[in-house]
C-alpha positions as CSV (number, residue, x, y, z in Angstrom):
1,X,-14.4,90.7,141.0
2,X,-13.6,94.7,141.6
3,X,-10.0,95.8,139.8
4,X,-8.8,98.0,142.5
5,X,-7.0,101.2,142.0
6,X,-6.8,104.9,143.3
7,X,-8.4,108.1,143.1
8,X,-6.6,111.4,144.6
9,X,-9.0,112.5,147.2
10,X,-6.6,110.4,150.2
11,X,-4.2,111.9,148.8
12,X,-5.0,115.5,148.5
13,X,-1.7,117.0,150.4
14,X,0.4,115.2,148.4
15,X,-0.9,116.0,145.3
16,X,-1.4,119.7,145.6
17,X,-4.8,119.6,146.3
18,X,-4.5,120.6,149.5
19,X,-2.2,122.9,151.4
20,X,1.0,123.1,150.1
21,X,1.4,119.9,148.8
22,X,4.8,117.7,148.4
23,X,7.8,118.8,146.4
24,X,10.8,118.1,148.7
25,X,10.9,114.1,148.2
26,X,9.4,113.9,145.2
27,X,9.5,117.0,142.5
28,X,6.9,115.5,140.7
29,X,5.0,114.3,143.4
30,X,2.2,116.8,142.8
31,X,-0.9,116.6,140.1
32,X,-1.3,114.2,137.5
33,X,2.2,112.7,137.3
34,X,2.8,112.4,140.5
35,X,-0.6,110.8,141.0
36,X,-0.1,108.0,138.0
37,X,3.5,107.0,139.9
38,X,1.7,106.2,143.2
39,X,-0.8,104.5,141.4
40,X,1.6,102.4,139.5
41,X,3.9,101.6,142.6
42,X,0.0,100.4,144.3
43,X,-0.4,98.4,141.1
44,X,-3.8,100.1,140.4
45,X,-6.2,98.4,137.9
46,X,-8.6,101.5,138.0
47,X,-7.6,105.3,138.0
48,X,-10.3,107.8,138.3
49,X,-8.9,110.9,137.7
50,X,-9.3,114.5,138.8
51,X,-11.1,116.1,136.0
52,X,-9.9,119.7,136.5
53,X,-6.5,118.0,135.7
54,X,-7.6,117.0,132.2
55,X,-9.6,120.1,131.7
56,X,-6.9,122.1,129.7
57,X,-5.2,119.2,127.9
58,X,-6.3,119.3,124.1
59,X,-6.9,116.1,122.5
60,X,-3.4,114.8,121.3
61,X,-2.5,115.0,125.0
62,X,-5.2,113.4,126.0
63,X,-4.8,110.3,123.2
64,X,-1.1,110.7,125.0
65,X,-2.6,109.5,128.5
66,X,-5.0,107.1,127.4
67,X,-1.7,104.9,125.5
68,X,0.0,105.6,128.7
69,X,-2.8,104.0,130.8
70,X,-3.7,101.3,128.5
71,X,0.2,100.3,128.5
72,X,-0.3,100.6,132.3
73,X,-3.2,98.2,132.5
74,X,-4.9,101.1,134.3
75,X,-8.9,101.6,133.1
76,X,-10.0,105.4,133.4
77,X,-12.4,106.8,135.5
78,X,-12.9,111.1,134.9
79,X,-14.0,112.3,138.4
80,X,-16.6,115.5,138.5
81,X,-19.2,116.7,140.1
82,X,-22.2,119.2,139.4
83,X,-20.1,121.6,141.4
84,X,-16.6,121.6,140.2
85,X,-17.8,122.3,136.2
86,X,-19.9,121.8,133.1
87,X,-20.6,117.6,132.9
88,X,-20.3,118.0,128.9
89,X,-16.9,118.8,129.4
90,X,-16.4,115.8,132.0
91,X,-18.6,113.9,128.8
92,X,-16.1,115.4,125.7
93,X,-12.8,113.9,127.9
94,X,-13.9,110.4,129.1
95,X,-15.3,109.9,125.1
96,X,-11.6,110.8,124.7
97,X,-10.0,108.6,126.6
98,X,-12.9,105.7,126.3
99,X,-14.0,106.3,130.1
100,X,-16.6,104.1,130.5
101,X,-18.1,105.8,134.0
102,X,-18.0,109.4,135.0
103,X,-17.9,109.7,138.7
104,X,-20.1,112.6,139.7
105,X,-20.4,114.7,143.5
106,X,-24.1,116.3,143.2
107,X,-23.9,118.8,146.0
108,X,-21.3,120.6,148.7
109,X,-23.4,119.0,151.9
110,X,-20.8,117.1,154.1
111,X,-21.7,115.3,157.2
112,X,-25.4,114.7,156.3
113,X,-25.9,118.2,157.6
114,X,-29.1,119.3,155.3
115,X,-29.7,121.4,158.4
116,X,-27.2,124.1,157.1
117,X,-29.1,124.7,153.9
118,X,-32.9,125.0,156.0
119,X,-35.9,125.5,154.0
120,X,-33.4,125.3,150.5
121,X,-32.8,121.5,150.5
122,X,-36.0,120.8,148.6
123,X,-35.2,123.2,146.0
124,X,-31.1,122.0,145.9
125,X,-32.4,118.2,145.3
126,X,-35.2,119.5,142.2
127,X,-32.2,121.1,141.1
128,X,-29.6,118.2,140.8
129,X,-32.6,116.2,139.9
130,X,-32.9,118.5,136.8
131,X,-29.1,118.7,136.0
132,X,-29.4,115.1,136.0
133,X,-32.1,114.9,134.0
134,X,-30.3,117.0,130.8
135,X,-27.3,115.5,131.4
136,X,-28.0,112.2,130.8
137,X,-28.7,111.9,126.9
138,X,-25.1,113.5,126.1
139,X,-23.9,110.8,128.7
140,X,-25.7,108.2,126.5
141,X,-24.7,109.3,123.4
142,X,-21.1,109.4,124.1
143,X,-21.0,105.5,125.5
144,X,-20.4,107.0,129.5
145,X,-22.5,106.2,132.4
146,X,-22.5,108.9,135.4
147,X,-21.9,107.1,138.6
148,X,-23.4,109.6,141.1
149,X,-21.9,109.6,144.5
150,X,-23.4,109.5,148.2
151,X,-20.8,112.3,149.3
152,X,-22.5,112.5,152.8
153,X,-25.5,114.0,151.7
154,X,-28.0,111.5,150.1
155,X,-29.6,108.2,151.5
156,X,-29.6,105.5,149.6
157,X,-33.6,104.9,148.8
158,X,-32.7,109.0,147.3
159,X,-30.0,107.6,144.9
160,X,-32.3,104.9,143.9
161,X,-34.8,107.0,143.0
162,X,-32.6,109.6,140.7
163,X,-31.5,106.3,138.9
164,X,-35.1,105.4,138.1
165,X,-35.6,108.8,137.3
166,X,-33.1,109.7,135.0
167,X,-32.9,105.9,133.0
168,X,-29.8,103.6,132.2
169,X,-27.3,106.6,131.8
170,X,-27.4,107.0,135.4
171,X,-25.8,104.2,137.9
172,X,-24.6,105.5,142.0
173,X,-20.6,105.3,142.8
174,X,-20.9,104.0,146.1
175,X,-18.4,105.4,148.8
176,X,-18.8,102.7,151.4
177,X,-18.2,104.8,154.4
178,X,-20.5,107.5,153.5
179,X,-24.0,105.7,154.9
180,X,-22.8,106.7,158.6
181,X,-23.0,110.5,157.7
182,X,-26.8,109.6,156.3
183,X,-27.4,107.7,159.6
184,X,-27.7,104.5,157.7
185,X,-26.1,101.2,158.2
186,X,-23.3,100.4,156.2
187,X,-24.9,96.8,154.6
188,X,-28.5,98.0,155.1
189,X,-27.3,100.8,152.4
190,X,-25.5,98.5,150.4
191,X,-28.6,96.0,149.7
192,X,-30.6,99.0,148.7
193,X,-28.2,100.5,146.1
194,X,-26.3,97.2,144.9
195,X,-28.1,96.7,142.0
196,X,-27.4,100.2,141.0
197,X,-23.4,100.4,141.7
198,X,-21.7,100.7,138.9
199,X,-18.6,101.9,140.5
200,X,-16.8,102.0,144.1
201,X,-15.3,104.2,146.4
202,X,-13.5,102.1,148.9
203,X,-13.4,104.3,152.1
204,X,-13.3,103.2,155.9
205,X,-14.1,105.4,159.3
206,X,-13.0,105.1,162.9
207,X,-16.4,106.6,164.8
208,X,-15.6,108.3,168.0
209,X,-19.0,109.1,170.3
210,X,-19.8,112.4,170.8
211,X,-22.7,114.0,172.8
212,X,-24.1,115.3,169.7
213,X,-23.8,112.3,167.6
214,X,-20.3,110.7,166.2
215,X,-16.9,111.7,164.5
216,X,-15.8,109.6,161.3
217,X,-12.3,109.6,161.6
218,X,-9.9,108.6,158.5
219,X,-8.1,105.2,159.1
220,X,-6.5,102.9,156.7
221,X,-9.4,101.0,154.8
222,X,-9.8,97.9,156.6
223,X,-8.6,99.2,159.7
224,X,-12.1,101.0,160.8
225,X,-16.1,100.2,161.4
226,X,-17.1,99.4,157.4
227,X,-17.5,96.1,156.1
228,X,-15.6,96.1,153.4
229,X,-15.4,92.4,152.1
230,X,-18.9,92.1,153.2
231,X,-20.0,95.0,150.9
232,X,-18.1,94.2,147.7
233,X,-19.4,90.8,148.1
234,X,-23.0,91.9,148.0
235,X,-22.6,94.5,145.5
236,X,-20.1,91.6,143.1
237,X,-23.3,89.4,142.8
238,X,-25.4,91.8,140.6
239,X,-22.1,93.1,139.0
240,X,-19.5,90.4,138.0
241,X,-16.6,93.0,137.4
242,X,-16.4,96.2,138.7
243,X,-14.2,99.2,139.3
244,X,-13.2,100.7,142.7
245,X,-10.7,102.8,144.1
246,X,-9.2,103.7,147.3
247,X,-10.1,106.5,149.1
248,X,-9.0,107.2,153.0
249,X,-11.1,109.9,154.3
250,X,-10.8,113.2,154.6
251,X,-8.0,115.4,156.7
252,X,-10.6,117.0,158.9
253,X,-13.1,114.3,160.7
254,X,-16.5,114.7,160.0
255,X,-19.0,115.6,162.8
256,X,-22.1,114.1,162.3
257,X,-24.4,115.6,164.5
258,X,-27.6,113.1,164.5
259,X,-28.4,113.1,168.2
260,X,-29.6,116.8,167.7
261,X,-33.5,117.1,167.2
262,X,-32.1,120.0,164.2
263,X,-30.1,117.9,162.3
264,X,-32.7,115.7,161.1
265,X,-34.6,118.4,158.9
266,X,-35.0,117.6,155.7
267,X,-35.4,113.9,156.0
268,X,-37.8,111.2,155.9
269,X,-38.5,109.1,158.5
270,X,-36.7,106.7,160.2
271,X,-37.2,103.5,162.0
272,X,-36.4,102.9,165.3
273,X,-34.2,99.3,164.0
274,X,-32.8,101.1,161.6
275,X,-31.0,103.5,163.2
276,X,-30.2,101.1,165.7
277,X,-28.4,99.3,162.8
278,X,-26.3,102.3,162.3
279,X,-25.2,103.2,165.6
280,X,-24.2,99.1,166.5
281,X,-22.4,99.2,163.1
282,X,-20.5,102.2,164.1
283,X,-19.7,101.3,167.4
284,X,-17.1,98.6,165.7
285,X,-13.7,99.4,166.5
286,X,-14.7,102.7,167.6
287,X,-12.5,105.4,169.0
288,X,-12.7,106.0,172.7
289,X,-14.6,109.3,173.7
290,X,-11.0,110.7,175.1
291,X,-8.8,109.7,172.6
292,X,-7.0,112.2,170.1
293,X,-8.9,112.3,166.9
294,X,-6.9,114.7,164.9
295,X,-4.6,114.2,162.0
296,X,-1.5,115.8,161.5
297,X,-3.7,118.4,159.1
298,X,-5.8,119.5,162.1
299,X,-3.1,119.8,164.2
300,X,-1.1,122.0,162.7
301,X,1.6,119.4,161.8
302,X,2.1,120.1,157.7
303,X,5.8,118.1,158.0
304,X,4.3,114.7,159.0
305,X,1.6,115.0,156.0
306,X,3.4,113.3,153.4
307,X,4.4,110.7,155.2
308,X,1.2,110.0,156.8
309,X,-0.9,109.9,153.6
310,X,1.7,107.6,151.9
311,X,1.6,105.1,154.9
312,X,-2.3,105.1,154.6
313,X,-2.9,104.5,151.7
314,X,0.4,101.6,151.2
315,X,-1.7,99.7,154.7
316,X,-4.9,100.1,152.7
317,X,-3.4,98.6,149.5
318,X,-1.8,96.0,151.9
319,X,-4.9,95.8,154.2
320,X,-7.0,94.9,150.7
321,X,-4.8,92.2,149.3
322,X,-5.1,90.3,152.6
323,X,-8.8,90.2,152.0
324,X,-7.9,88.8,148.6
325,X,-9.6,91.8,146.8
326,X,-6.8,93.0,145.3
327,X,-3.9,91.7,143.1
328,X,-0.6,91.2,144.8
329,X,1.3,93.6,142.5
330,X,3.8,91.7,140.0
């Protein structure tokens, strides 16, 4: 079973995170508050939250929030990354609000494009693999796990191997449309890292063809190429109860540029059936190669944002519960 909630990241105009945000409908609509009050109307089970959010509140306001969520039903997830601040502090505030799982980005890459970074990637992967490495007691001592993320960087025979690595303290938050960016299969990825999941990232693509490789296109989760029931099956079997959120994509589609001889530098080989895999699973419900891609973000049109991420993420709550993996809300 996976209790199903929200994290802010298809949400990121309304909630200030991007652009100008929303404060015409809703004054509160922006940052925390606003955030919890879409999670409650969604009936979320999980909320992982922002850390920058809780990074100024002392620990009476903190104690504050974690009554509020318990009365709400809502178990916390504190979302970092390597990039966006110390992990002790991420460590010090889920201790405070009895967090069990720190959700943690490891690097800026986006679209599987290790390219960009040339002969650096080696020493950028040593690197997390080290941060990793002195994070993990602290993590341990404080009752947390760190649930580190493919965010369209690492495979998942990589992941794997930082979880062996690094010991217990270390388990993968799987974002189950982030193995097209890797050029992996959506279910060949999620037999490889299921043992290892201890938290979800619910996230769905439409692919449009390119002549360099594909687009991932946000949709409503459900709506696109990922398997969703498929995956939290697989990944329910080695973990009875688990959290996940829901996270539409991103405002800008990712171009994943894997029919270029130069994007593949930096990784290992592939098989011929396994790429294969990738590109039938991507071709699912696929975009034609003339149709509009954009979102109202890339096209300039800031007024339509706050309806548009409200009505994806309400057709992905809906779109779930009509897979029976999450609660009709009382």
């Amino acid at each position: 079973m996976v209790d199903i909630g929200l994290n802010p990241y298809g949400l990121t105009y309304t909630l200030g995170l991007q652009g100008r945000g929303t404060a015409r409908a809703n004054p509160d609509g922006r940052g925390l508050k606003g955030f919890i009050a879409i999670a409650e109307e969604l009936g979320a089970r999980t909320l992982e939250i922002f850390e920058p959010w809780l990074a100024e509140m002392d620990k009476p306001g903190l104690a504050r929030l974690k009554e509020r969520l318990d009365r709400l039903g809502m178990t916390p997830v504190v979302s970092g990354g390597l990039m966006m601040g110390p992990v002790d502090r991420a460590i010090r505030i889920a201790a405070a609000l009895d967090a069990k799982v720190i959700r943690l980005g490891l690097t800026t890459v986006l679209c599987g494009d290790r390219a960009a970074l040339g002969a650096e990637w080696p020493a950028l992967v040593d690197k997390v693999r080290q941060a990793l490495r002195a994070a993990a007691p602290h993590a341990e001592d404080a009752g947390v796990r760190l649930a580190i993320e493919n965010h369209q960087d690492f495979g998942s025979a990589e992941l794997v191997a930082f979880c062996e690595d690094v010991g217990p303290a270390l388990g993968i938050c799987y974002d189950t449309g982030n193995s097209f960016p890797v050029a992996e299969a959506p279910l060949a990825f999620t037999e490889v890292v299921a043992p290892h999941v201890i938290h979800l990232h619910l996230k769905d693509y439409r692919v449009q063809f390119t002549d360099e490789g594909y687009r991932l296109v946000r949709c409503a989760i459900g709506d696109g190429a990922v398997p969703i029931a498929e995956i939290v099956a697989t990944v329910s079997a080695h973990h009875p109860r688990l959290g996940a959120v829901l996270e539409p994509g991103a405002l800008e589609a990712r171009h994943v540029r894997l029919l270029t001889p130069s994007w593949w530098q930096g990784y290992p080989a592939r098989s011929a059936p396994a790429l294969a895999a990738c590109l039938a699973a991507a071709r699912h419900r696929r975009l034609s190669d003339d149709a509009d891609f954009r979102t109202p973000w890339e096209r300039g049109e800031d007024g339509a944002l706050d309806t548009y991420e409200m009505d994806m993420i309400r057709k992905s709550a809906a779109n779930m519960r009509a897979l029976g993996l999450m609660e009709s809300k009382q």
